[in-house]
Every structure is written in C-alpha cells, then in structure tokens.
KEPA-783608 format. One line per field, with one value per residue (C-alpha): residue in three letters; chain; x, z, y. Coordinates in Angstrom, 2 decimals, decimal comma, always signed. Each point is the difference from the previous one (the first is absolute). Example, Ala and Ser with C-alpha at 12.3 -4.5 7.8 and 13.67 -1.06 7.14 Angstrom:
% KEPA-783608
type	[ALA:SER]
mol	[A:A]
c1	[+12,30:+1,37]
c3	[+7,80:-0,66]
c2	[-4,50:+3,44]
This chain:
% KEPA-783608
type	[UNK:UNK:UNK:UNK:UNK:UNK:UNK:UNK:UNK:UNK:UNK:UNK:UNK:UNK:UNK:UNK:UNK:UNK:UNK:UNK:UNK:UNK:UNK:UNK:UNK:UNK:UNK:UNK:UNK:UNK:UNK:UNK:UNK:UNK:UNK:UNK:UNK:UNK:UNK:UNK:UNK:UNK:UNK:UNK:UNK:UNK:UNK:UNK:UNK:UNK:UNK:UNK:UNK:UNK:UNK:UNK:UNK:UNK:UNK:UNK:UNK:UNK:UNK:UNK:UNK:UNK:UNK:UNK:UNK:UNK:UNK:UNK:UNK:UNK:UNK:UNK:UNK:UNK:UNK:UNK:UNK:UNK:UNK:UNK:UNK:UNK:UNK:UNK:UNK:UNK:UNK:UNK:UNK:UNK:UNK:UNK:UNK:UNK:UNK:UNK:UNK:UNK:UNK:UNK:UNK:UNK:UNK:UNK:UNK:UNK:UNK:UNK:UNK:UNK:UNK:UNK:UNK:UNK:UNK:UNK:UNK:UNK:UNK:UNK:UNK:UNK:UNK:UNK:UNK:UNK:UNK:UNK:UNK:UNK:UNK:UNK:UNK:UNK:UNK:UNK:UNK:UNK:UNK:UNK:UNK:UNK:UNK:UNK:UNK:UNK:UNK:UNK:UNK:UNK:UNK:UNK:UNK:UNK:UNK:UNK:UNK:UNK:UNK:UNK:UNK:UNK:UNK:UNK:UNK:UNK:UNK:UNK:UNK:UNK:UNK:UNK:UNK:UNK:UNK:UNK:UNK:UNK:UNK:UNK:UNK:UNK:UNK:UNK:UNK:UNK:UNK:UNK:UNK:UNK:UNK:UNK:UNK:UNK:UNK:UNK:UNK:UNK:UNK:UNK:UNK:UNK:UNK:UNK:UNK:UNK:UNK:UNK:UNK:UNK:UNK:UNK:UNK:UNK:UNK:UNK:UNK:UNK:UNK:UNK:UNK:UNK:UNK:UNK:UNK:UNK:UNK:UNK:UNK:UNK:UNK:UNK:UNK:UNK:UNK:UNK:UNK:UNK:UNK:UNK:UNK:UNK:UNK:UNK:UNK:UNK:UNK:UNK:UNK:UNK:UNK:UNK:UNK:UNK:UNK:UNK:UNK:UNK:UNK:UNK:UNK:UNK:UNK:UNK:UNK:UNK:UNK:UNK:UNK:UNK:UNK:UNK:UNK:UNK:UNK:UNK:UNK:UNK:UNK:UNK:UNK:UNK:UNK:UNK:UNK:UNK:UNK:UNK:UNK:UNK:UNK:UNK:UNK:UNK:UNK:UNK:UNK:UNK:UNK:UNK:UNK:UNK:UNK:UNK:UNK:UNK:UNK:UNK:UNK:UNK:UNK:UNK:UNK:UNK:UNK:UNK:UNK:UNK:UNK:UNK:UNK:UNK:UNK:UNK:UNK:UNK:UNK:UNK:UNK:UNK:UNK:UNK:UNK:UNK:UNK:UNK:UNK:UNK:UNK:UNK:UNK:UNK:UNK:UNK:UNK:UNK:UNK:UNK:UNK:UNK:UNK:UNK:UNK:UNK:UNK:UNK:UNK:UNK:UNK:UNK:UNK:UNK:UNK:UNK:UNK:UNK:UNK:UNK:UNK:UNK:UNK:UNK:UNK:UNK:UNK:UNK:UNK:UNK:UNK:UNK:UNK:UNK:UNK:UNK:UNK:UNK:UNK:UNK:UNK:UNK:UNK:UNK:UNK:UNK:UNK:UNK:UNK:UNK:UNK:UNK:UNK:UNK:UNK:UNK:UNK:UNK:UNK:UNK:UNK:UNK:UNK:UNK:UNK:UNK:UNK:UNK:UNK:UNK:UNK:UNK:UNK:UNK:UNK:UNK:UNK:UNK:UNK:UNK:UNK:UNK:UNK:UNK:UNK:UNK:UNK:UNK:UNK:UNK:UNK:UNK:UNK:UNK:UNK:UNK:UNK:UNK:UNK:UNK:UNK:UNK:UNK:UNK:UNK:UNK:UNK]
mol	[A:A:A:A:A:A:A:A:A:A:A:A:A:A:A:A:A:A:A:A:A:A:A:A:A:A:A:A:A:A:A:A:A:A:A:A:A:A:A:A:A:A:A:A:A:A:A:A:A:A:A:A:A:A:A:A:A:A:A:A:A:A:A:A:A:A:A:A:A:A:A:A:A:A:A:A:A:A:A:A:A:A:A:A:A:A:A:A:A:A:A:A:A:A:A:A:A:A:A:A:A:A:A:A:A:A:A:A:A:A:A:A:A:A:A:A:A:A:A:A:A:A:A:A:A:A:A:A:A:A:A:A:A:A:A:A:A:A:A:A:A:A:A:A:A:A:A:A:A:A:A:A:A:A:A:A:A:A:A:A:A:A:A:A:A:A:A:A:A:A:A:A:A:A:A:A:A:A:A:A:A:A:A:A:A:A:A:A:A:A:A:A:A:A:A:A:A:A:A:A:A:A:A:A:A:A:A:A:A:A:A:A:A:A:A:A:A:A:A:A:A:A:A:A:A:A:A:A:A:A:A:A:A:A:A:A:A:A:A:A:A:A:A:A:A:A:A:A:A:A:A:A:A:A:A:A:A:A:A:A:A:A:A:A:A:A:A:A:A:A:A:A:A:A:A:A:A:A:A:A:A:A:A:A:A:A:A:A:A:A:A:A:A:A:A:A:A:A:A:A:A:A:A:A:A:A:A:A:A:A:A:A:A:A:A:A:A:A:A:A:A:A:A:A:A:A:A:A:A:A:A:A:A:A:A:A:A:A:A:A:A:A:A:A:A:A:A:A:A:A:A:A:A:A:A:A:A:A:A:A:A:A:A:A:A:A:A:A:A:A:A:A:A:A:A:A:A:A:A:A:A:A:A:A:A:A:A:A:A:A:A:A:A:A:A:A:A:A:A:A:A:A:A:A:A:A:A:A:A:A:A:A:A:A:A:A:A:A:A:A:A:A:A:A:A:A:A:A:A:A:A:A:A:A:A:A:A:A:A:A:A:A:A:A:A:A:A:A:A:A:A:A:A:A:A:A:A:A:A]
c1	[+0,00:+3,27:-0,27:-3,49:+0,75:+2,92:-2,09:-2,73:+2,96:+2,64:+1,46:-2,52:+0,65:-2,13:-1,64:-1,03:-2,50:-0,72:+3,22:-2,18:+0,18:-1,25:+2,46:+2,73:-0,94:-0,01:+3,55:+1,49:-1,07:+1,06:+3,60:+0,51:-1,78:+0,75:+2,91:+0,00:-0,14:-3,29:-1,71:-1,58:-1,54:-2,73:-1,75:-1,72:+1,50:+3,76:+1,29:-1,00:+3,00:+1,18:-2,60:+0,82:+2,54:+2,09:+1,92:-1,26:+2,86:+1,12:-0,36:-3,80:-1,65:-2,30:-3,03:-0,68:-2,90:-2,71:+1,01:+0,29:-2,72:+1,30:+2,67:-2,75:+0,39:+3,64:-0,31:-0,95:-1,66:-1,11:-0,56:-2,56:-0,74:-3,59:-0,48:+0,79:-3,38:-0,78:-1,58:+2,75:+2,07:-2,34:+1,31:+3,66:+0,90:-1,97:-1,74:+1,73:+3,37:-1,70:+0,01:+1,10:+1,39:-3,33:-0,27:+3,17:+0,27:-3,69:+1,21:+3,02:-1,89:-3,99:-0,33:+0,85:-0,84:-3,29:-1,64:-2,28:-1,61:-3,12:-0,47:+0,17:+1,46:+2,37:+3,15:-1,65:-1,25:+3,14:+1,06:-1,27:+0,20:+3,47:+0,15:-2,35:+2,37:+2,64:-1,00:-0,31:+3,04:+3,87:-0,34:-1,95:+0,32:-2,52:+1,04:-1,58:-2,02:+0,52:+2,96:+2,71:+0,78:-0,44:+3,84:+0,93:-0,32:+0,87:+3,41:-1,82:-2,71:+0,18:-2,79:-1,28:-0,55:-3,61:-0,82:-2,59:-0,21:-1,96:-0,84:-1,10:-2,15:+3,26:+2,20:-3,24:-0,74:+3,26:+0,54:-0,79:+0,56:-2,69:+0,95:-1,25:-1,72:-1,93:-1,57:-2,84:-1,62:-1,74:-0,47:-0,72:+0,37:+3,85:+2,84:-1,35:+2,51:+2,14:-2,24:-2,36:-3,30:-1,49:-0,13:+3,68:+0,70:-2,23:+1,26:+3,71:-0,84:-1,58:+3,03:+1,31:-2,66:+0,01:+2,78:-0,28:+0,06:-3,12:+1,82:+0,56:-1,68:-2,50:-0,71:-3,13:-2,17:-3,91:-1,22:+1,73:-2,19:+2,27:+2,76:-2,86:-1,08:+3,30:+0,65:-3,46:+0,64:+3,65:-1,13:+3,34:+0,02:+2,42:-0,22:-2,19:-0,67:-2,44:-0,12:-3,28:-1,17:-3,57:-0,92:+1,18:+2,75:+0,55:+3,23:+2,48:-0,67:-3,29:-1,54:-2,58:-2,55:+1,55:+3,29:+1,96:+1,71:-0,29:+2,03:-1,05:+1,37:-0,91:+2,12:-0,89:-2,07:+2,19:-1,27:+2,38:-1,26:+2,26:-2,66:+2,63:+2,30:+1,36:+2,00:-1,97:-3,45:-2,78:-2,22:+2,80:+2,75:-2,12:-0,31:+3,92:+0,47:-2,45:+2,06:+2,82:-1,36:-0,86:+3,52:+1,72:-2,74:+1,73:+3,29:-0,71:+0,41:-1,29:-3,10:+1,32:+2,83:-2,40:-2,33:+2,58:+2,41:-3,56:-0,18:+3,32:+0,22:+0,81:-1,37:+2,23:+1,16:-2,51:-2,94:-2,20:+2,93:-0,76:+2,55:-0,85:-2,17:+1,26:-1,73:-2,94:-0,15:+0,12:+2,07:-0,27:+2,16:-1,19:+1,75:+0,08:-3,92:+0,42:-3,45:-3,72:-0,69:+2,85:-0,80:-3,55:+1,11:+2,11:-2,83:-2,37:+2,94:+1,32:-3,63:+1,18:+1,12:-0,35:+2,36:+0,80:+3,10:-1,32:+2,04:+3,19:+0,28:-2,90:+0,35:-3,39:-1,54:-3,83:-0,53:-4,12:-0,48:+2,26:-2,32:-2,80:+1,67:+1,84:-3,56:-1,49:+3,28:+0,05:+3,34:-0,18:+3,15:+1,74:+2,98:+0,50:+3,55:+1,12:-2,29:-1,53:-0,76:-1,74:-1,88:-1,23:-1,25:-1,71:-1,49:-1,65:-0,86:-1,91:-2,09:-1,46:+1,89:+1,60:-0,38:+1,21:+2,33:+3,37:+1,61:+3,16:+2,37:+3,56:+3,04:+2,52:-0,22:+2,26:-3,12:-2,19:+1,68:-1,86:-3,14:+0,18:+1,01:-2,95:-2,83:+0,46:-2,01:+2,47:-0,74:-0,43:+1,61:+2,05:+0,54:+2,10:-1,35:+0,01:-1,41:+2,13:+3,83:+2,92:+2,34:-1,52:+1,62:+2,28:+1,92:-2,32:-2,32:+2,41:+1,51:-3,64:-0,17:+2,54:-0,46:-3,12:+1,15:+2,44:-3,02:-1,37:+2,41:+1,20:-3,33]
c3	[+0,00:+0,36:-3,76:-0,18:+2,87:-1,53:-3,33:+2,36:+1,26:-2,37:-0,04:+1,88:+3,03:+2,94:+3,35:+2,80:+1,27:+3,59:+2,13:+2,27:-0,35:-3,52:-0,77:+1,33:-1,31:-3,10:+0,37:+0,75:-2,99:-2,27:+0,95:-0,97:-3,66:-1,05:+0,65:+3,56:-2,17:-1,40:+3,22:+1,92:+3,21:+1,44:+3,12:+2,35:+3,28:-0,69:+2,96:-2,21:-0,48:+3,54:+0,57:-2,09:+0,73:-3,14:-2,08:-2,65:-2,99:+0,10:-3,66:+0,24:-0,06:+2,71:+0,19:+3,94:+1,83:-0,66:-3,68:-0,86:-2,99:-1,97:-2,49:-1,12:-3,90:+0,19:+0,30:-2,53:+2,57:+3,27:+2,27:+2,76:+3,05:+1,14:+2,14:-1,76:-2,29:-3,27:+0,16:+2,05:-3,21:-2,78:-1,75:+0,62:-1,67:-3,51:+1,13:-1,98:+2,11:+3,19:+1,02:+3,41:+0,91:-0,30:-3,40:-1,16:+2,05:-2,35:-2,94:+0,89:+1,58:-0,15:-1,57:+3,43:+2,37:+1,80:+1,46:+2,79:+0,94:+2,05:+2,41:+2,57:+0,37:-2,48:+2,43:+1,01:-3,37:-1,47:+2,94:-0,16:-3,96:+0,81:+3,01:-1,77:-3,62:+1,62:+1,78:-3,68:-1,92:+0,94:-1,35:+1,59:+1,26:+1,12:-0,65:-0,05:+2,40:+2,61:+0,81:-2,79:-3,17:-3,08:-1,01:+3,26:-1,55:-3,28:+0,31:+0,81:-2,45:-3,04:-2,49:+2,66:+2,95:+0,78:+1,11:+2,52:-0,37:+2,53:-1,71:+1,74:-1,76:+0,24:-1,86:-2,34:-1,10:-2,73:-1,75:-3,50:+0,69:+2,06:+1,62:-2,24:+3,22:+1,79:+3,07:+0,63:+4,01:+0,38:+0,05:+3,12:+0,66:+0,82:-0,83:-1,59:+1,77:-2,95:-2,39:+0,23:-1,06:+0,36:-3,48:-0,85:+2,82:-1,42:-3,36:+1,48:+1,65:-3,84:-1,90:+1,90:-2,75:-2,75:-1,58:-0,04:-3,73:-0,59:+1,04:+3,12:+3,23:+2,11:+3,15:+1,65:+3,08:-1,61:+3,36:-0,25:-1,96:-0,94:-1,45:-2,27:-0,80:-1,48:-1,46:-1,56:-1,42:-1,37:-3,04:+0,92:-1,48:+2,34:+1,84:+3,22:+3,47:+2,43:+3,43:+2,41:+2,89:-0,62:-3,39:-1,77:-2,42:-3,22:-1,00:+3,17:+4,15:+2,21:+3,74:-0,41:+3,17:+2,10:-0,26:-2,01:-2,95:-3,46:-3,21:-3,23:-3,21:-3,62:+0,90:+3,85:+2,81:+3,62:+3,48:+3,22:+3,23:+2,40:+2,66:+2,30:-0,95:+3,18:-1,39:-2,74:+1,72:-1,40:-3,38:-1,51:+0,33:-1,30:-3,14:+0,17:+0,27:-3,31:-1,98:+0,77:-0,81:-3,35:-0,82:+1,49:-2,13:-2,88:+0,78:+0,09:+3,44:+1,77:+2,11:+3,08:-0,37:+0,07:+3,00:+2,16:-0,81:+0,66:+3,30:+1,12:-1,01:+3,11:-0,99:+0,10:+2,83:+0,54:-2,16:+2,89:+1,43:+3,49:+2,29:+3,27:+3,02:+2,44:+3,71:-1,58:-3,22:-3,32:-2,34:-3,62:-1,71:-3,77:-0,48:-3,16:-0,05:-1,77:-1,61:+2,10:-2,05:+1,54:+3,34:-0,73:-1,48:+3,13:+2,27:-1,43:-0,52:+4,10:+1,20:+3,32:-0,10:+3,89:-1,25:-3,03:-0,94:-3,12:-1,41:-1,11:-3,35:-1,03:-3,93:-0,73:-0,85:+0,50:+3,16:-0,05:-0,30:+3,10:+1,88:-0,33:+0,30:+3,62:+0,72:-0,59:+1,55:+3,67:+0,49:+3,45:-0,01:-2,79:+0,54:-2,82:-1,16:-2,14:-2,45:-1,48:+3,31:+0,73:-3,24:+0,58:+3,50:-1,27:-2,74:+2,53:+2,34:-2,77:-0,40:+3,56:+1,52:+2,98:+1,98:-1,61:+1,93:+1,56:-2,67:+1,07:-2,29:+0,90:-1,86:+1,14:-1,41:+3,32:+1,77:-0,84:+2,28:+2,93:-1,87:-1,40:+3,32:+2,16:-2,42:-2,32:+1,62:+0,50:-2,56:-2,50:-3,27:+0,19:-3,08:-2,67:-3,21:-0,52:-3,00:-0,82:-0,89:+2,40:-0,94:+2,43:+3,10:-1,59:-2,94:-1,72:+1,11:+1,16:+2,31:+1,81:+0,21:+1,37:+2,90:+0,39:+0,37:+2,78:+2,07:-0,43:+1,44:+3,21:+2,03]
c2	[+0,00:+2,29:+1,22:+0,73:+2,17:+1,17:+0,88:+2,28:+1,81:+0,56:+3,25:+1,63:+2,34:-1,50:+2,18:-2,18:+2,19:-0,95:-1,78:-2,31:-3,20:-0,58:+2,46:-1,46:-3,05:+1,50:+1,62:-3,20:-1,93:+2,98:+0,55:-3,33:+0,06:+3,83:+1,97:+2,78:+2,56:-0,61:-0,29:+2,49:+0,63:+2,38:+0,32:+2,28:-0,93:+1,68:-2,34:-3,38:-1,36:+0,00:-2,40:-2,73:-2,44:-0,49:+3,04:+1,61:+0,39:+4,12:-0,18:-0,70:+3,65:+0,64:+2,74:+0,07:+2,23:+2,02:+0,76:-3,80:+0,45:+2,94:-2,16:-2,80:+1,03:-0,63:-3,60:-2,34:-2,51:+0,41:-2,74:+1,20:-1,60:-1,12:+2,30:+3,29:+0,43:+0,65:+3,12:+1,95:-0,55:+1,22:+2,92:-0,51:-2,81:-1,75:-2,77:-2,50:+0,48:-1,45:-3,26:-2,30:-2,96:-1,93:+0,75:-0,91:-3,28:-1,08:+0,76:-2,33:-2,89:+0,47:-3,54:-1,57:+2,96:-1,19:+3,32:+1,02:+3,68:+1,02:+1,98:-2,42:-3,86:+0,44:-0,78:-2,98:-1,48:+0,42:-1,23:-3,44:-0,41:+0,02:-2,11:-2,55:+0,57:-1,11:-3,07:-1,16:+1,83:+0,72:+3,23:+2,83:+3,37:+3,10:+3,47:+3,37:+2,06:-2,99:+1,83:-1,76:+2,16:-1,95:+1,07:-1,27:-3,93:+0,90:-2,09:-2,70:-0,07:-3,04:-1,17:-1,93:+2,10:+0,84:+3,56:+1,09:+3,68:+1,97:+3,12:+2,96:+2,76:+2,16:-2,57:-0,62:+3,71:+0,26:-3,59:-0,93:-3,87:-2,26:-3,05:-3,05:-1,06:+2,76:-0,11:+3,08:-0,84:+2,93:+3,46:+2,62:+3,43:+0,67:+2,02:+3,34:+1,90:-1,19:-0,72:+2,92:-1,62:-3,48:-0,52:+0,69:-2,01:-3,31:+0,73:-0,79:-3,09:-0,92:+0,39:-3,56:-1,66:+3,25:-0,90:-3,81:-1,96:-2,00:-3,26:+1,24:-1,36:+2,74:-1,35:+2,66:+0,46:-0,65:+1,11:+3,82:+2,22:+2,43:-2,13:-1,77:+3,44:+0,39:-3,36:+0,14:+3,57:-0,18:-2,51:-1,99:-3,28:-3,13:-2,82:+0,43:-1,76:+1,45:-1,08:+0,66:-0,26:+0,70:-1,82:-3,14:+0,42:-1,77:+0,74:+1,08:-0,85:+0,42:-0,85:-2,63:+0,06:-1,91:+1,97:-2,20:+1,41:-1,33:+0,76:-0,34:+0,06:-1,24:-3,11:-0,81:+0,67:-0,15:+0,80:+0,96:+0,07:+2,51:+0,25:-1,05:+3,01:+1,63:+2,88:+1,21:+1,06:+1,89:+0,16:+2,91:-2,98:-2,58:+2,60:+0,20:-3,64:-0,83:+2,65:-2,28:-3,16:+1,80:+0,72:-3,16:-2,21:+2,26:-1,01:-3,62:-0,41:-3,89:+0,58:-1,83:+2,61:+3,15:-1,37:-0,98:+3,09:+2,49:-1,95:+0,24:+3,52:+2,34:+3,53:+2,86:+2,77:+2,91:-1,52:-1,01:-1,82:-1,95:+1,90:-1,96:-0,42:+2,50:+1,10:-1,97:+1,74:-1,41:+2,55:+0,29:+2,20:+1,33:+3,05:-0,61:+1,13:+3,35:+0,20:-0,18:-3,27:-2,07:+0,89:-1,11:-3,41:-0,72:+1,03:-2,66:-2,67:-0,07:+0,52:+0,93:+3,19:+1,71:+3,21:+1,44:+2,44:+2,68:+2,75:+1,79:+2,02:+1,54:-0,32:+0,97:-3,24:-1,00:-1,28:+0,00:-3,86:-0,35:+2,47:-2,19:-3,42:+0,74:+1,71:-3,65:-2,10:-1,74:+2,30:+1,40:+2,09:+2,43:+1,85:+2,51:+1,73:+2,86:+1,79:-2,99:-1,25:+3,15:+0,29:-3,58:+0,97:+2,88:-1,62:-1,99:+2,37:+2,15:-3,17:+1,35:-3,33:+2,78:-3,21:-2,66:-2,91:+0,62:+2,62:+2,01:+2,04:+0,47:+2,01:-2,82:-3,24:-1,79:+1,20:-2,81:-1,98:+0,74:+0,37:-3,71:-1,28:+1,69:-0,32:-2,90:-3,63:-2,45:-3,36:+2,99:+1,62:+3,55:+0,22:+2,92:+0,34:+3,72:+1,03:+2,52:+0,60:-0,02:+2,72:+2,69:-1,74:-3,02:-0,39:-2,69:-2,56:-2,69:+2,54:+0,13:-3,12:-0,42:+2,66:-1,97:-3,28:+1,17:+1,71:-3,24:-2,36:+2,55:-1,02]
C-alpha cells in the first residue's frame, strides 16, 4: 500500500492542521514516506509540542497559536484533524485541499475496513465484531475514534487484515471513500456545537454508506426513523441488512417474541439465544449485538463462534459498567451517557435505579423527552451538575413538578459523595449516566468516570 500512498502525496507540501493525537499520528507516518521539508504543522495551542513525547524534525515548519489558520492556501493538502470542523475553514482554503487521516486511510484500504457510527453503541459494537472476528481469524485490529489512529497500524496492515473502523461524525464529515461494510445504529440529537444543525450533523454520519459502490454491504437500524428517512430518500442502490427489534426482518437480524434473535438471509435462517448475557444488558445492546451478528454472518464467521464470543463478551469501561457493591450500593458507571437517550436506555435496562447523576456541558441539545420520562421513573433521588444539570432541573420544575423526589444541584461534582451515601436505599442502583458532555469539569468522559468510580469504592 506504500506507493499508492506515495502516488496521493507526491510532491505535495502537506499542513497537519491540528497536533493531537490524530495529528501526531499523522506526523509520524509522514516523515517516514515524504521528505521533513514537505511537512508542516499548525496548531492553536503554541505550547503543543512540549506536550508530546517524541521530537519534531527543526526542518518541519510549524504555524503555532492563535494565527494557526491564516497560511491554508499555501499548502497543497491539508490533513485536518476530527475535531477542527469544516466550517471554521470555509473561505480560507478551496475545498478540494482538505482532507484527514480518515479519508486517506479509505481510500487505501476501504475493501477490508468494516465501519461503525451512531450516536450511541458504536464503541461497543465495534467492540465485539472484533472480539467475535477474531475468535475466528489471526488477523484483526480496531482503530479509529476508540482511541487508536488508523495510521497508528498502518505498518501492520496486509491484504488480509480486517478493519473495524469506529467512525465518529467528526471523522465522517470530509471523506470521499465508504467502508465496503457500513454499519449506521442510529441517530439522536448530539454534537451541534460542532456541527451547527441536526441535519449537517445526520448528513455526516451518512457519508459512512454515501459513498459505498453498489456491491458493497449496508448494514442499518429498520427501527430508527431518521436513518430510513435517509436511506429511503438518497435513491442509493447496495447490498442491505436491517436488524429490528420491533418487526420481523427478511433480509438482516430481528427479536422474535420470546427474545431470541433470528438471522435471515436468502441462503439460511439462524437463531441465537443470549438471554443469559451478563455484560451486555438492555434492549439498546441487544440492537448493538444484532448489528454484529449482521456483519460477522458477512464475514463468514461459524455460529457457535458468534454465540459463545456475544456471551463471553465483557462490555467496555464507562458504558454502564458494574463498578461494585459498596456501603450497600450497587454502582454503575456510564459516563459515557452524553445524550438524554442513553441515560434513558440505561434507566430501563438496570431497573433499579435509587439515584441518578445528570449534567455537565450544556451544549444546547433537546432535553424535553427526558423531562417527561424521569417525571414517569421510580427514581427517588437526582443530583444535578453544571448548566445542563440545571437546565434539566428547570425543565422539570416548569412542568409545575416544584416537588418532585429527592433533587439537589451542586457546582462540585466530588460532592455527590455524601449525597449518594445518605440518600440512596441500600440493595439499590446509584447510578452516572449524565446526559450531557464532560469537558466543563473533566477533560473527557473517561476522566468522570473515573472520579466516579473512586467516590464509589472509598465507602
């Protein structure tokens, strides 16, 4: 694959715009294919490169601080991480010098690149399609917004590797290459603080199947109304599995009524029974775990080898991980919650849930249909943080609910401690799943959790 990569950048002077760690990522695979010279960097934090722990070469230019975006148009390509968006660089560059690290790594390898986006369950469906993939094959890795940059396994990479991609609307808005198997789970209100609009941010998550050749495999959520909204509407023509959880499906994965799930294809009909899953609870992971039987029915994988691997699987950290029983309280962590829908689905899945941990980052999502549902819930006590916790609580309270359960809002999140420990009935659930983004108090959502976790076990 080194001389198609060669080919896309021959003799072309390269920014990496944005020195996290895509970037880096980036910078590392480059001083090895083109020469120093040809490589630049640019940033907005000016102190970047004193936190990275390799050298950059001094003949590598770099554009540090707040001016980082006023020498686009002298590059030929730019290379721009996720999280830098689209529209903050319209009108200084032409559009056709953009693209990122996602894109490039597609055009390379999309015929064996597997990928997954939604807004939620992605890390844990691609997640288990590769923990199930490579109970079956030697050769398997999982890159992307899971925390490994694609260029980080490029080394490593031969025609037999299988990819599982998690794409993230960020890494979705700028390709030109789909995966040849896509993965869409869903669709919910979430990041228009980058985005802007809903739309534009839906439209992203659609380019995973947009630019996919009519051989290709489409593997969709029939029960989302949005994504078959789109489907339905973009007159794409490729291969498609559904999966369900409300209506029989002829061609892809579905619940039958005893919750057993069946696959069907033109050539079979299978059913798996992982009512005895421990780590995987709730109707949104059975919808997770379908998708995956999809694709690993694709891939040719045994069905002993899928049912066993689904039951075995452990879950991941901070997606409504079982800390512990601690003081009498059963913990749940699910930081990872950033949107009102998650915390809903892990509300219904654990059942028990005494206390409940809302709030952070108020990024202006809809929080309406979470009103109503705690309204409804058996949750006795709320504590509510930072502006989205506040906007949640007086959501509720304009509902003329002034008296509603145990609700307290604090400014500190360590101050749940006492809270949890005085109100919450022992044999019950405290559980975090707080509908809204970290960064207000913590760095990202595995920092919370783990702040959490740590209240947790100092009973």
């Amino acid at each position: 694959m080194h001389k198609k990569l060669l080919e896309i950048l021959k003799d072309k002077h390269i920014l990496i715009l944005g020195f996290g760690r895509e970037g880096q990522s980036v910078y590392l695979l480059l001083i090895n294919t083109i020469p120093v010279n040809n490589i630049a960097i640019a940033d907005q934090n000016k102190d970047v490169l004193n936190k990275i722990d390799f050298s950059v070469d001094a003949n590598c230019r770099t554009i540090l601080g707040e001016h980082y975006l006023e020498s686009l148009d002298e590059f030929d390509l730019i290379l721009k991480s996720p999280g830098i968006s689209i529209e903050s660089l319209l009108g200084k560059v032409i559009a056709d010098k953009i693209t990122s690290q996602t894109d490039l790594f597609l055009k390379l390898f999309s015929q064996q690149t597997i990928g997954v986006t939604g807004t939620k369950g992605k890390s844990t469906t691609s997640s288990l399609i590769k923990f199930i993939l490579s109970k079956h094959c030697n050769d398997v890795i999982l890159v992307g917004n899971i925390g490994v940059p694609p260029f980080d396994m490029y080394n490593r990479i031969t025609e037999d590797t299988k990819i599982v991609f998690e794409l993230s609307s960020y890494q979705l808005e700028d390709i030109s290459t789909s995966p040849a198997v896509s993965v869409l789970l869903n669709l919910y209100e979430e990041h228009l603080d980058h985005h802007k609009t809903y739309l534009n941010y839906q439209l992203a998550k659609f380019n995973i199947t947009k630019f996919q050749k009519e051989c290709d495999w489409l593997v969709l959520n029939n029960d989302d109304e949005i994504l078959m909204k789109l489907f339905n509407g973009s007159g794409l023509n490729r291969n498609l599995l559904k999966f369900s959880l409300q209506k029989e499906i002829k061609q892809g994965a579905y619940c039958n009524e005893i919750g057993k799930i069946n696959f069907h294809s033109d050539n079979e009909k299978v059913e798996f029974d992982f009512s005895n899953r421990k780590h995987l609870p709730g109707d949104h992971n059975l919808m997770n775990i379908m998708a995956a039987v999809c694709v690993c029915k694709l891939m040719g994988i045994p069905d002993n080898i899928i049912s066993s691997s689904i039951n075995e699987f452990k879950g991941l950290e901070h997606r409504m991980e079982y800390v512990g029983k601690f003081g009498g309280i059963h913990y749940y962590n699910d930081s990872i919650a950033t949107i009102p829908e998650a915390t809903m689905h892990a509300v219904r899945a654990l059942k028990n849930v005494d206390t409940l941990i809302l709030g952070g980052k108020d990024r202006g999502i809809d929080y309406s249909g979470l009103f109503e549902f705690l309204l409804k819930s058996k949750v006795r006590n709320i504590i509510f943080i930072g502006n989205a916790g506040k906007r949640i609580l007086d959501g509720i309270k304009s509902m003329g609910k002034n008296d509603w359960q145990n609700y307290f809002f604090i400014d500190n999140f360590e101050d749940i401690e006492e809270i949890i420990k005085k109100y919450t009935k022992p044999g019950h659930i405290c559980l975090l799943s707080p509908a809204a983004s970290s960064y207000d108090m913590f760095e990202n959502f595995e920092e919370r959790g783990q702040a959490f976790k740590k209240i947790a076990r100092n009973f």
